[in-house]
C-alpha positions in Angstrom: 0.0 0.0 0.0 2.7 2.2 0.8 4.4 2.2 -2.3 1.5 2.8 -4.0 0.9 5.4 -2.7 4.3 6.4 -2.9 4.0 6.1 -7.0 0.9 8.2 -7.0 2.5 11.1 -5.0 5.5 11.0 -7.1 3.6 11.2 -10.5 1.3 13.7 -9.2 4.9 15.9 -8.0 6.0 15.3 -11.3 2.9 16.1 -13.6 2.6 19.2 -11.3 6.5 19.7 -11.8 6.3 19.0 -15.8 3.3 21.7 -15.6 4.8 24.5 -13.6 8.0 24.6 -15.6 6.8 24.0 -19.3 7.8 27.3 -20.4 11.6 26.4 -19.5 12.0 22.8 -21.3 15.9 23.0 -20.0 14.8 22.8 -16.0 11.8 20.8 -16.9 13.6 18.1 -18.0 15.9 18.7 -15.0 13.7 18.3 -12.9 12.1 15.2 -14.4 15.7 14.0 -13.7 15.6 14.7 -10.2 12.3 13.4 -9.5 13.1 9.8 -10.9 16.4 10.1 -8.8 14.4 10.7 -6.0 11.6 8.0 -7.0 14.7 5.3 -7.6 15.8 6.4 -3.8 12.6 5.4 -2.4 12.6 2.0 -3.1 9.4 2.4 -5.7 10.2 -0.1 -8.5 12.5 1.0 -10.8 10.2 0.2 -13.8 7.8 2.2 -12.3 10.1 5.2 -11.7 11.0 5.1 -15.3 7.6 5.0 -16.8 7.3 8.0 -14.4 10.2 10.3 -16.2 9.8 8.9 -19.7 5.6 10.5 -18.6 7.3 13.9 -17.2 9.9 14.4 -20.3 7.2 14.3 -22.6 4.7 16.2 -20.8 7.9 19.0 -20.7 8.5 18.8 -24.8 4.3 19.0 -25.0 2.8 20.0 -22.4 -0.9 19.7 -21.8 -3.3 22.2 -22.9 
């Protein structure tokens, strides 16, 4: 349950990240870095953490309208 939850908070950190820095690609995609080095540091399955940044880069090249 907890890492669940975990995966959930991350992805919502990182669509909010992805969506507060879309005007700056550069530290969007830094941060989408940071978050899945974060996410890998948890313990959250590394598949999962991956699907989670491959999610935030492309939401920082198109972000939603």
């Amino acid at each position: 349950m907890f890492k669940k939850l975990a995966v959930f908070l991350f992805a919502t950190a990182a669509a909010l990240s992805a969506s507060m820095t879309a005007a700056a690609p550069g530290a969007c995609l830094a941060q989408c870095r940071l978050d899945y080095n974060e996410c890998l540091g948890s313990g959250i399955d590394p598949a999962a953490c991956r699907i989670e940044l491959l999610q935030c880069n492309r939401d920082c090249r198109y972000p939603p309208a």
